[in-house]
C-alpha positions as CSV (number, residue, x, y, z in Angstrom):
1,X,0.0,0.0,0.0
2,X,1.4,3.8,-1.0
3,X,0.5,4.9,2.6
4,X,3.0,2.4,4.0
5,X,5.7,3.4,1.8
6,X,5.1,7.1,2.3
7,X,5.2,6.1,5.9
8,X,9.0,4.6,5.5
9,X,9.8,7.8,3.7
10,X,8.4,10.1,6.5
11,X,10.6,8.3,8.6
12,X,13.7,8.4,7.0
13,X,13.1,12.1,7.1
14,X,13.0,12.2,10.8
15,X,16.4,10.3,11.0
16,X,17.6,12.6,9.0
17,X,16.7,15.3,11.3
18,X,18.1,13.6,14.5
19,X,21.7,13.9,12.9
20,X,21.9,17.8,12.6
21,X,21.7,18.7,16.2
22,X,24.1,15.1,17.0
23,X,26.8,16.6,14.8
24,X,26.7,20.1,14.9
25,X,26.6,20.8,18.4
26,X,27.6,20.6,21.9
27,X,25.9,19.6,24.5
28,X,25.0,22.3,27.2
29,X,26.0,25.3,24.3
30,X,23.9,28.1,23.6
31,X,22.9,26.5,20.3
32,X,21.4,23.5,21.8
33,X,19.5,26.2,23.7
34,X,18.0,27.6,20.1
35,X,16.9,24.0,19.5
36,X,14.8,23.6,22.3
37,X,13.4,26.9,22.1
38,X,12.4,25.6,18.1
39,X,11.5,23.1,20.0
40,X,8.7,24.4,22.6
41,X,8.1,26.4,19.6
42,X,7.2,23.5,17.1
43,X,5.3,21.1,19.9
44,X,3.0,24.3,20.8
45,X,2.1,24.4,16.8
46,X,1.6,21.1,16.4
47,X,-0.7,21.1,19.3
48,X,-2.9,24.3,18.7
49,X,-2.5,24.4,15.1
50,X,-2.9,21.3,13.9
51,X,-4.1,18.3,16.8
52,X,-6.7,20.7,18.7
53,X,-8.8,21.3,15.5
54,X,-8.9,18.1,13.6
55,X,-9.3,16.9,17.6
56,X,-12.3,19.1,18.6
57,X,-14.0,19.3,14.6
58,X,-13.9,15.0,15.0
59,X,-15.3,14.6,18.5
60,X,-17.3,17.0,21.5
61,X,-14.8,14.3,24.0
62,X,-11.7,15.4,21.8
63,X,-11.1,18.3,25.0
64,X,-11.3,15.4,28.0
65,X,-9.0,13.3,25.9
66,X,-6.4,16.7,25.5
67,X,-6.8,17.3,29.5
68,X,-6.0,13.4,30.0
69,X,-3.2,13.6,27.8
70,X,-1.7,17.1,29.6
71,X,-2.3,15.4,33.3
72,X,-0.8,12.1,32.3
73,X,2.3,14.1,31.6
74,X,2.1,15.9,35.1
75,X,1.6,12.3,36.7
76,X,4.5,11.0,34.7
77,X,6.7,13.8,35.6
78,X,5.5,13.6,39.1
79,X,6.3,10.1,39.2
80,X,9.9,10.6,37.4
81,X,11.5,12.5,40.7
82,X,12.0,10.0,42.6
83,X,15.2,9.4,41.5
84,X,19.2,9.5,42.8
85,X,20.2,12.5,42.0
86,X,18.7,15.9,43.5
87,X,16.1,17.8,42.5
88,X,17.8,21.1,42.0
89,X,19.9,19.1,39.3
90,X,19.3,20.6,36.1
91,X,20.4,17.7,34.6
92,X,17.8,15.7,36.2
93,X,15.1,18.1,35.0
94,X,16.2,18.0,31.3
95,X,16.6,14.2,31.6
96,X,12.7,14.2,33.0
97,X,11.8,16.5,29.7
98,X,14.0,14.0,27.6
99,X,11.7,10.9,28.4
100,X,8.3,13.2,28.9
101,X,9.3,14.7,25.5
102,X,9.9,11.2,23.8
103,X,6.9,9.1,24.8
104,X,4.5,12.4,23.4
105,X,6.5,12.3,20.2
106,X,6.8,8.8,19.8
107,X,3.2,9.0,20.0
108,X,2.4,11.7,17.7
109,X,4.3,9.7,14.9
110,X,2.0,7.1,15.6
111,X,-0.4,9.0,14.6
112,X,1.2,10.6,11.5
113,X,1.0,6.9,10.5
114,X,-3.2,6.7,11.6
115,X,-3.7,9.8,9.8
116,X,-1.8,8.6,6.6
117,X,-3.9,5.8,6.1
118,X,-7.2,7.0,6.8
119,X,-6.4,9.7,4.5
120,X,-5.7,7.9,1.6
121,X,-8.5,5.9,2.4
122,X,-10.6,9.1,1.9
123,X,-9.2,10.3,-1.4
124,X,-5.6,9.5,-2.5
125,X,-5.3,13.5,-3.1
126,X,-6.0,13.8,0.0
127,X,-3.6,11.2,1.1
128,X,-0.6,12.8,-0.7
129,X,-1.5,16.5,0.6
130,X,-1.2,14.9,4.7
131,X,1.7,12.8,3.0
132,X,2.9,16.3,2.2
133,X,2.0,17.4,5.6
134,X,3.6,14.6,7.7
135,X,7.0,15.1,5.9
136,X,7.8,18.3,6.3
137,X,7.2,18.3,10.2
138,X,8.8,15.1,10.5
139,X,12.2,16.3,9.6
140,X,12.1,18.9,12.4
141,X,10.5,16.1,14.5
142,X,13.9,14.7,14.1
143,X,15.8,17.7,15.0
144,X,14.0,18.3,18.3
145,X,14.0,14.6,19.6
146,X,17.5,14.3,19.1
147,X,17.7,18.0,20.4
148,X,15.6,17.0,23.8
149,X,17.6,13.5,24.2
150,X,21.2,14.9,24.0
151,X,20.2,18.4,26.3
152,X,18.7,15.3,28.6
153,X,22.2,13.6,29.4
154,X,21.9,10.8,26.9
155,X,25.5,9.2,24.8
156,X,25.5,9.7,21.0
157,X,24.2,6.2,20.1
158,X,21.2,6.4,23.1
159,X,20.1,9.3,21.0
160,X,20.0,8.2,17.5
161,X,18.4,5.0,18.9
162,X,15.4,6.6,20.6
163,X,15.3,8.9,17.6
164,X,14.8,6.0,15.5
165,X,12.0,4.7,17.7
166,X,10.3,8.2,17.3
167,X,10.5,7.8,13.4
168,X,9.5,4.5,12.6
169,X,6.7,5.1,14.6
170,X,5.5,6.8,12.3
171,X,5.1,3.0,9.9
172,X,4.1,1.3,13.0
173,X,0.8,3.7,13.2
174,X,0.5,2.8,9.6
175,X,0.9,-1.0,9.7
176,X,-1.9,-1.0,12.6
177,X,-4.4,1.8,11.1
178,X,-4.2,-1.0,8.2
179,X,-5.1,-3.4,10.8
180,X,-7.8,-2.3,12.4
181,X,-9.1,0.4,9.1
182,X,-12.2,-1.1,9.2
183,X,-13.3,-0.5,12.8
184,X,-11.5,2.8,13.3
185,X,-14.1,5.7,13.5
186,X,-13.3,9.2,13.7
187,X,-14.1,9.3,17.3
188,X,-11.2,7.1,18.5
189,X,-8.6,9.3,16.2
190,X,-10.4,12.6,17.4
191,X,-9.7,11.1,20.9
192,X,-5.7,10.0,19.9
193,X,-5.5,13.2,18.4
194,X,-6.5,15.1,21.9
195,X,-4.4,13.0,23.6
196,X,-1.5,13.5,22.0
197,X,-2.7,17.5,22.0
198,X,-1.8,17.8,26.1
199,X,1.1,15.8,25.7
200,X,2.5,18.4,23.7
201,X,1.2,21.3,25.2
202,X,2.3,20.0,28.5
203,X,6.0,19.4,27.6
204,X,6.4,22.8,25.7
205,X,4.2,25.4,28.4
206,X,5.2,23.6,31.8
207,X,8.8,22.3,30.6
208,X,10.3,24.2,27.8
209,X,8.9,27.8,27.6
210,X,10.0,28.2,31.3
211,X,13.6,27.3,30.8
212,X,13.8,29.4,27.8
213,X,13.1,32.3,30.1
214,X,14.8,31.3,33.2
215,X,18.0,31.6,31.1
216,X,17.0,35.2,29.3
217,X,17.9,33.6,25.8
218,X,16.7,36.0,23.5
219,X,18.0,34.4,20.3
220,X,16.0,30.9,21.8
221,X,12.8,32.8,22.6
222,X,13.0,34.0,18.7
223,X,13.7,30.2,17.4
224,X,10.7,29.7,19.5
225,X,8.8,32.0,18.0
226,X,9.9,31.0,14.5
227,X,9.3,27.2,15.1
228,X,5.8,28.3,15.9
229,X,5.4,30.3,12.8
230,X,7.0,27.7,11.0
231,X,4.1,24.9,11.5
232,X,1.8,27.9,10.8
233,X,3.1,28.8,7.7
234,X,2.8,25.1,6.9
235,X,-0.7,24.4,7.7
236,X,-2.2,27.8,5.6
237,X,0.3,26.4,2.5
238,X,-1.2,22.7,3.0
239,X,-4.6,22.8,4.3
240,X,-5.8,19.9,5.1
C-alpha cells in the first residue's frame, strides 16, 4: 500500500533530522539552547494548530482526551522525581523533559501513521497532501527529539536509537491503522488526536517555555517563536 511506503519515507526524514543537532553541536551550548526553544516552539504548533482542530472538529470528548493527555504528563513527571540525584539538578530536570518529550513524540508519529492511512482511504489527493503534511514536520520532528535527548544527558548512540523509535513510529501507526481500518471511526482518532494535544502542550508550556526564560535567551525565545510560525506557515500552505 502507497501509505506504508510514504510512511517509511516520512521516517527516514525524521532520522535525517536527529543527525543535525548530534553533529553540529555541543551539549549544554547556547545552540542546543536555540533548538529547544524551536523546539517548545514546534510542539505548541503542532498542538494548537494542527491536533486541537482536527481533535475538537472529529469529537465533542476530543477536550477530555487533550486534559488526559496534559495530566498524564504531570503524573508521569511527578512520578519521574523520585530518583538519585537531586532535585535542584538541572540535569535531572532536562533528563525528566527527555523521556516526557519522547513518549508524546513517539506518539504523535503514531499518529502521523493513523492519519496517513485514513487519509488515503478518503481520497488519494488527499492522502498525498497529509503525506505532504507529515514530511515536512517530520524532519524537524527529528531535530527536536534528538535536540531534547542529547540536552537530557543521553551518549551519541542512546540518542539516535530513541530517535529512530520516534521515526518508525511513524510506519508502525501505519501498519496498525491497516489493521484495524475497518473498525477505526473518527471518534477514537479525534480522541488520539486530543491525547496527544496535552502531551504536547504539557512538555512545551510547563517544561520548555520556562527554561527558555529562566535563562533570558533571546535568540531561543526567537527560534521559538519561529518554530511556531513555521508549523503555521505550513498548515495555511497545505490545508488539510
Amino acid at each position: 500500500m502507497l501509505s506504508l511506503w510514504l510512511s517509511l519515507v516520512a521516517a527516514i526524514a525524521t532520522c535525517i533530522g536527529s543527525l543535525l543537532p548530534l553533529f553540529w553541536m555541543k551539549r549544554g551550548s547556547r545552540s542546543l539552547e536555540v533548538w529547544l526553544g524551536a523546539s517548545a516552539g514546534v510542539l505548541l504548533a503542532i498542538a494548537f494548530v494542527h491536533l486541537v482542530p482536527e481533535a475538537t472538529a472529529g469529537s465533542e470528548l476530543a477536550a477530555l482526551a487533550m486534559a488526559g493527555g496534559f495530566l498524564t504528563m504531570f503524573i508521569l513527571e511527578q512520578a519521574m522525581t523520585v530518583h538519585a540525584c537531586p532535585e535542584e539538578s538541572e540535569q535531572c530536570e532536562l533528563h525528566r523533559i527527555g523521556v516526557l518529550s519522547f513518549i508524546g513524540l513517539a506518539f504523535h508519529s503514531l499518529l502521523d501513521g493513523l492519519a496517513l492511512v485514513v487519509s488515503f482511504a478518503i481520497t488519494p489527493v488527499f492522502g498525498m497532501v497529509t503525506f505532504l503534511g507529515v514530511l515536512l514536520h517530520e524532519f524537524p520532528e527529528g531535530v527536536i527529539t534528538a535536540s531534547l535527548m542529547s540536552a537530557a544527558g543521553y551518549k551519541r548512540r542512546a540518542v539516535l536509537g530513541l530517535s529512530a523509535v520516534v521515526a518508525f513510529a511513524t510506519p508502525a501507526g501505519a501498519l496498525l491503522s491497516i489493521a484495524i481500518l475497518s473498525s477505526l471511526n473518527q471518534s477514537v482518532l479525534a480522541g488520539a488526536m486530543g491525547f496527544a494535544a496535552g502531551n504536547f502542550i504539557y512538555v512545551g508550556a510547563t517544561d520548555l517555555m520556562p527554561r527558555i526564560h529562566r535563562n533570558h535567551n533571546l535568540t531561543a525565545t526567537v527560534a521559538a517563536l519561529g518554530g511556531f510560525l513555521l508549523i503555521v506557515a505550513i498548515k495555511l500552505l497545505l490545508p488539510e
